[in-house]
N, C-alpha and C positions, 0 to 999 in steps of 0.2 A: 363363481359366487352364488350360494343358493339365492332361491328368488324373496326368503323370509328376512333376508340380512339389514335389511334396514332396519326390524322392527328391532336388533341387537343394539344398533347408533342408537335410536331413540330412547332404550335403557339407561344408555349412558349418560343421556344428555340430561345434565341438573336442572335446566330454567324451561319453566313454562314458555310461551312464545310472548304472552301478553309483559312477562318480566323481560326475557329479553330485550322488547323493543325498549323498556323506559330505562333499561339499562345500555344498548347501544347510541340510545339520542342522549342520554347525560353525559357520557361520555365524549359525545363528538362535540357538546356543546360547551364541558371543561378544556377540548382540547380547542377548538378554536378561541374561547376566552386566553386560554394560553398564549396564542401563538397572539392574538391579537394587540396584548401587554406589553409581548418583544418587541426588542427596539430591530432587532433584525427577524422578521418572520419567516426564513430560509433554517433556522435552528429547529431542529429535530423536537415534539414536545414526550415527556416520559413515556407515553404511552405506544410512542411510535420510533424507541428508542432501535437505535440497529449498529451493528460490530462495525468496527472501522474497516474501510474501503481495503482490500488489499487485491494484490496484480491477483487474476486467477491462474492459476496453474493449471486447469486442466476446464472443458467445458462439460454441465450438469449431466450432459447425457453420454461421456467417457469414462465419469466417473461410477464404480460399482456402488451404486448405493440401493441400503434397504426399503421395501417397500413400506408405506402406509398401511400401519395396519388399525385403523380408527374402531375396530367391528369390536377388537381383542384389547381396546387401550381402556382400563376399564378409569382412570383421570382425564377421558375427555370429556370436560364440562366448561365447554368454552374458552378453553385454552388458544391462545395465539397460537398460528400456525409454526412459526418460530421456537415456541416453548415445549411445542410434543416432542416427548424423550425423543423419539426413532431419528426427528431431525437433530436433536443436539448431539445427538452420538455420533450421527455422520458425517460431522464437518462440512457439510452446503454451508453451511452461511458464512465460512468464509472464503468461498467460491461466489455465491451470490452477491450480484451488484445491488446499494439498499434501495433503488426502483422496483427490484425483481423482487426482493423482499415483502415490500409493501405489496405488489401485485398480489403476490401471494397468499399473503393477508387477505386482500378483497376477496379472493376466491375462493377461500378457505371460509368465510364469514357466508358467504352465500349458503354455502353446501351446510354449515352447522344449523344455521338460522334454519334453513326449510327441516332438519330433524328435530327443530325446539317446535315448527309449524304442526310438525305431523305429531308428534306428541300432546302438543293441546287439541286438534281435532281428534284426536284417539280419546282422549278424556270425554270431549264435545260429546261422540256417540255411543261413549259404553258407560258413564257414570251420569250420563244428562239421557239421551236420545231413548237408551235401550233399557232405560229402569222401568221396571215392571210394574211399581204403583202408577208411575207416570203414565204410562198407557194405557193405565185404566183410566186416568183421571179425562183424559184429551179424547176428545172427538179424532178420527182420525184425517177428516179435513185441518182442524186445528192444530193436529202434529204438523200434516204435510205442510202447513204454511209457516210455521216455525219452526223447522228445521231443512225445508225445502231439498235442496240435491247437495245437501251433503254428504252424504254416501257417493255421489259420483266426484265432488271434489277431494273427496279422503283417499279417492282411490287413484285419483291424478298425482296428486302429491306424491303419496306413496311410490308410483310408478318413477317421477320424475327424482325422487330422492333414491331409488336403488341406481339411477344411470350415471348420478351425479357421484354416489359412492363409487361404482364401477371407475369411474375416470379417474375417480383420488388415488383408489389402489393400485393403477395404473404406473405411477411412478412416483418416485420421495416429490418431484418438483409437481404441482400439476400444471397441463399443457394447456388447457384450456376450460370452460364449463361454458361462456356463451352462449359456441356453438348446442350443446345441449338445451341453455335457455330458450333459444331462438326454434329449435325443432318442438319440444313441450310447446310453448306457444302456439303458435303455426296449429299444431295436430289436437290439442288438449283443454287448452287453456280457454275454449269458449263454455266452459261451465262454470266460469268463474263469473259469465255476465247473466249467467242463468240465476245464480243467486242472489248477487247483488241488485239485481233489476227486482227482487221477492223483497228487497230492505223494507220496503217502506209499508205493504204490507204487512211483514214478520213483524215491525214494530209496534203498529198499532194493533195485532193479536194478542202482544205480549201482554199489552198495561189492560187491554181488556180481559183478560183472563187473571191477572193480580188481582182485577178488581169486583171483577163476576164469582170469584171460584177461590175460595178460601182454601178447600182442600191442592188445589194447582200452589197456590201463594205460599203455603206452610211446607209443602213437599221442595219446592225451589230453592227455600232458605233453609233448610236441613241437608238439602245438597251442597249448597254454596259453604257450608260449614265444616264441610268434610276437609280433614288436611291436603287431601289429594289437590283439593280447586286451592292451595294457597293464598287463602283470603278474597279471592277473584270470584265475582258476579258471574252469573249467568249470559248476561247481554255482553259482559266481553267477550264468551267465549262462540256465541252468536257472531258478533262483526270481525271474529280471526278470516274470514276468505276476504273481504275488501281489504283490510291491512294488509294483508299479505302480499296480494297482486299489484300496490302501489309500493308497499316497501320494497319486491323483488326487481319491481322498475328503480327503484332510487340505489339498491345496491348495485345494477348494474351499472347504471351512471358512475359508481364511484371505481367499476373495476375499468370501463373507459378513461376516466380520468388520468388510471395511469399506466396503460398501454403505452409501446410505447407507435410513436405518429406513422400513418402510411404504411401500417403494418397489417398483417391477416387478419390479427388478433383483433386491431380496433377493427377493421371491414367486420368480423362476427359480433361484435360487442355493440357497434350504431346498427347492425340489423335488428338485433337480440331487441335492441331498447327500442326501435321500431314499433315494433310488433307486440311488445309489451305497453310501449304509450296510444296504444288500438286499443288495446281488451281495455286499459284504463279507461280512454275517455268513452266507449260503448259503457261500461258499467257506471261511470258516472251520469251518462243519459237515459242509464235504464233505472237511475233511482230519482233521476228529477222528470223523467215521464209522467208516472201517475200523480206523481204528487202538482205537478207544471196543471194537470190537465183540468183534476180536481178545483185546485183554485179559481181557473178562468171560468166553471162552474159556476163556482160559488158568486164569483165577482158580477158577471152576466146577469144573475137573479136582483142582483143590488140597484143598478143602473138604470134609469131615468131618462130618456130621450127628452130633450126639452128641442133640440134640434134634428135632422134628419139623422136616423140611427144609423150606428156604427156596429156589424156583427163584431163581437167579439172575440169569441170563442174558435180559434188555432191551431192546427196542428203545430204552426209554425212561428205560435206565438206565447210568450210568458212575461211574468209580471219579474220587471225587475227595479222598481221602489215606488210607493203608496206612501200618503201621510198629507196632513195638515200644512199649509201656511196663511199665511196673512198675503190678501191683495188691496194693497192702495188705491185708497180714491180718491181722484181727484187729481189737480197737478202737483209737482214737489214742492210750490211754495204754499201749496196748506197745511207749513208742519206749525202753523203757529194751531189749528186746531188742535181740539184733545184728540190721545191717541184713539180711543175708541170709536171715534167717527174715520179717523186717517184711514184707519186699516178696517176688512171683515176677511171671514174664512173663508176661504175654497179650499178643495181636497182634489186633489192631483193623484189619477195610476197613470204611471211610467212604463209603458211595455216593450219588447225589444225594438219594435217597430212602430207604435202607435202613442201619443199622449190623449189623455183624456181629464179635461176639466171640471170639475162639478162644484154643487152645494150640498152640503150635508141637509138633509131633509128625513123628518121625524120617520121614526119605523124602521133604522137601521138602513135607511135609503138614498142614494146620491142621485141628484139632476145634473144631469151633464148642461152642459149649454157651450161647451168650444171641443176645439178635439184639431190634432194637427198631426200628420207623420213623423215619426221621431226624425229622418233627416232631413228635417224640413225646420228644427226646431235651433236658436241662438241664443245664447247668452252672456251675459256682461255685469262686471262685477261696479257698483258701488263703493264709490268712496265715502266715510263715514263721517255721517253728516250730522252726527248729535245721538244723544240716545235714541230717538225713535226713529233715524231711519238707519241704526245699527245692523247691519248681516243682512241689508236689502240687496236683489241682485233684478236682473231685466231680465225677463225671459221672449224673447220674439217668435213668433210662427211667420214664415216668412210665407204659408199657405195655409189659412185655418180653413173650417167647418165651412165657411161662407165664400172660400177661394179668394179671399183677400188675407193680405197682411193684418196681424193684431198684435200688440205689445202689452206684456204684463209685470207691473213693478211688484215684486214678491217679497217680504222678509220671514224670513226663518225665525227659529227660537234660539240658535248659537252660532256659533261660524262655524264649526266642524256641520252642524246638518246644513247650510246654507252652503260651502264647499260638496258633500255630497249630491247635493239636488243640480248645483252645474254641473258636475263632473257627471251623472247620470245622465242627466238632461241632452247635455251635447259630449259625446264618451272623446271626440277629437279635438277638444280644446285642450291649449297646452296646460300642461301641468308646472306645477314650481320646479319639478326637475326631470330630466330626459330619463324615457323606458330605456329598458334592457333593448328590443331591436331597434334602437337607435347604434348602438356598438359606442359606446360612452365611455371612454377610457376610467374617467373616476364619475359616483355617482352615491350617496350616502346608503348605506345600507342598515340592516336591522336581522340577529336571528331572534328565534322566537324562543322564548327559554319558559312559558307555560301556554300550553295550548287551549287555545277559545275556538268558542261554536259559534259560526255568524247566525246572527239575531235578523237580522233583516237581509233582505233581497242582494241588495248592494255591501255586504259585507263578505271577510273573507274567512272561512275556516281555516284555523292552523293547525301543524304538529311541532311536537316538538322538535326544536333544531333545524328547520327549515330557516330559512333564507331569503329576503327579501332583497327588492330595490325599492328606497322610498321616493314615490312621484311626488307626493305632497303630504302637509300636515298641518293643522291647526293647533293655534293656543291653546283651548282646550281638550287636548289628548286622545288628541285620532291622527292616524296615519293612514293616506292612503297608496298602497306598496305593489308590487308585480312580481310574484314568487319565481325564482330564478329555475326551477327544475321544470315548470309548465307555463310558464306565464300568464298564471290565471292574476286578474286583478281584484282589490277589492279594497274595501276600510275594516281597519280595526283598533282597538285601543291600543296606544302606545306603551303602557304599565305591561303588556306581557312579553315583549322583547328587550333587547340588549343592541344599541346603537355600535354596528363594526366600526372601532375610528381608526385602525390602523390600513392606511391606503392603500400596500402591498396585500394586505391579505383582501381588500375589496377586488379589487384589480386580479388579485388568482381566482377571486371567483366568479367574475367576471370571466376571464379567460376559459375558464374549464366548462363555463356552462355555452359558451360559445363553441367550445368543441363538440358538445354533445351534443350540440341538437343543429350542425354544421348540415349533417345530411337533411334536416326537414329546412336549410337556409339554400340546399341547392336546388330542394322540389320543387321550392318557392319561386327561386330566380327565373325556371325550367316554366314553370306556369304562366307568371310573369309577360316571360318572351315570347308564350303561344298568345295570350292575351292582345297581346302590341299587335301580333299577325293580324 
């Protein structure tokens, strides 16, 4: 296969990458609304339609069949694996059993997907990077921090998609791709946290350069108009390398999921995802670093010693929720006063490891005056005792500032933020319903069917189609959920998902996610038992 043959796929392929993805997460997200309707969720949904089961008469690799030839198919534009002539012509599928079917699928979606990737990075640096007005307009520090090593991830992809071609042409069935995930990874794939870790930088380049540089501003939107970008912004085609290294993790999830058990194939597929949920969570600390470090900055300059000071500023520390409440004065039977004497402000930072208590004071300024180790810290909800001690809850230092106990009656401005601030406050108190590593046979779930950007510290970014377990939620329209493919937690509003109410499809996803991440449940155990030693 010559070494240019990829860039032959990428002709062929119709959808841009950033179309792909809205069109594989609507899809997955009609197909579970599907299955979730049925009264039996074991029925097939259209999209995953497959021939009736028949005895094989002969096994895939006895049988003479034609190879793949994706390079020469000039209708490959996302076709199911199943629907490319070369397989309809050869009778596999009714050979194939529909497990093998759908495997196929998954690994068929991987290999297309990464040629819709390398097609929008092709776009990224020959119609955005390499326009020639553009480089005059950009200081060439300014280029380098907005478009940082994209050239070396264009060229990783590229690499990884000729290998990936290579093994499709290999034979009508493919045998595997994994193991190829798992070697790119391993050897390649650390420039993917080269870039990501530049996000937050590139970002704030971008909007200052829209806003500095009129001739930058007018040249971007004459690009973005061009038919080629399909209505598609510039800054999407900017975050295609983070999408991608988290979506190539979620695709392989889903070609584990149906492996089938104690086989080669899952042993290379829990490797693969391994080493993929590495470079994930590296690039996700490489883009909440500078922005982590800046803030405790900023925050450090604000702060008011009224007691013995507290250094702030962390490598090992970050703010994860700030904000206003009301503290009670006095005992609870002064609720015959007005409220405005009951209650006064203080302002509360929450950090992973520290609380700190202040007063707001004039000049953008806080006095601390308490401060306690976050696992040091308790709380207790209130029962609702009339309108004015509504969404009150106890907060305890069971070691504050002065090495004594102190207790603080707090009310909030609703019950969802009054719910957040204990769930922050003490992260191990129980919730209304058990996490995922509890192994909870049934548990309410939630996908997410429009994706939000979390607003504060304590919230959760979603994508589309992702998957929740909800921990808890309030009357007014927060949920707080633990995403089933990373167990990251967090709150968001209810209004962007879709409640799973069918139990059988909770419960498979449930199961499936419990397979997948089975290998990071044995490292655990492993650690665990040296721990005990």
């Amino acid at each position: 296969m010559p070494a240019d043959s990829w860039r032959n796929l990428i002709e062929h392929i119709g959808l841009l990458y950033q179309e792909y993805r809205d069109k594989s997460t609507r899809q997955e997200i009609e197909t579970r609304r599907l299955q979730d309707s049925q009264t039996d969720p074991e029925e097939s949904s259209p999209s995953e339609e497959t021939p009736p089961e028949t005895e094989p008469t002969s096994t895939p690799e006895s049988k003479a069949a034609p190879q793949i030839n994706l390079l020469r198919n000039s209708n490959s534009r996302f076709n199911l694996w199943q629907d490319l002539p070369e397989i309809r012509s050869s009778g596999i599928l009714s050979i194939l059993q529909p497990d093998e079917i759908k495997l196929q699928e998954a690994m068929f979606e991987l290999v297309t997907s990464e040629a819709s990737y390398c097609k929008s990075l092709n776009l990224l640096v020959s119609h955005f990077m390499e326009n020639e007005r553009l480089k005059k307009i950009l200081h060439q520090s300014e280029a380098h921090i907005l478009f940082s090593n994209v050239l070396d991830v264009k060229a990783v992809s590229e690499r990884f998609l000729l290998d990936l071609e290579r093994r499709v042409e290999e034979n009508i069935v493919i045998s595997d791709v994994c193991d190829i995930v798992y070697q790119h990874t391993v050897d390649h794939f650390s420039v993917y946290i080269t870039y990501v870790s530049n996000q937050t930088y590139q970002e704030r380049t971008y909007k200052q350069l829209l806003q500095e540089k009129p001739a930058f501003r007018e040249l971007i939107t004459q690009l973005e108009l061009d038919p080629m970008c399909r209505g598609l912004s510039f800054s999407s085609f900017l975050i295609l390398p983070f999408q991608r290294i988290t979506r190539l993790k979620l695709l392989v999830q889903n070609i584990l999921k149906k492996v089938e058990e104690k086989s080669e194939r899952e042993t290379t597929a829990l490797d693969a995802h391994k080493e993929l949920e590495t470079v994930v969570k590296a690039c996700n600390e490489g883009v909440r670093k500078m922005s982590r470090t800046e803030q405790m900055i900023s925050i450090q300059k604000k702060l008011e010693f009224k007691i013995k000071s507290v250094p702030i500023i962390s490598h090992s520390r970050w703010l994860l929720k700030q904000g206003e409440l009301q503290q009670m004065n006095g005992p609870k039977t002064s609720r015959t006063l007005r409220t405005k004497k009951l209650f006064r402000e203080i302002y509360l930072f929450l950090f992973n490891d520290l609380l700190v208590i202040c007063r707001q004071i004039p000049g953008d300024k806080y006095q601390v005056f308490d401060s306690a180790p976050r696992g040091l810290l308790r709380v207790e909800e209130l029962e609702d005792q009339g309108q004015s001690l509504a969404n009150v809850f106890i907060l305890r230092l069971l070691e504050n500032a002065d090495d004594r106990e102190a207790s603080y009656m707090l009310k909030a401005s609703s019950q969802s933020e009054m719910k957040r601030w204990m769930i922050s406050l003490a992260p191990n108190r129980r919730t209304k319903f058990v996490s995922f590593t509890s192994r909870l046979s049934d548990c309410p779930q939630i996908q997410c069917v429009h994706p939000y950007v979390a607003q504060q510290p304590d919230e959760l970014s979603l994508e589309l189609a992702d998957v929740l377990n909800i921990l808890d939620k309030t009357d007014d329209g927060w949920i707080f959920g633990e995403r089933l493919h990373d167990q990251e937690r967090g709150w968001f509003p209810s209004s962007i998902g879709e409640e799973i109410l069918n139990p059988k499809i909770r419960a498979q996803n449930l199961k499936e996610c419990f397979r997948v991440h089975k290998s990071d449940d044995s490292q655990r155990r492993k650690l665990g038992s040296r721990n005990r030693q």
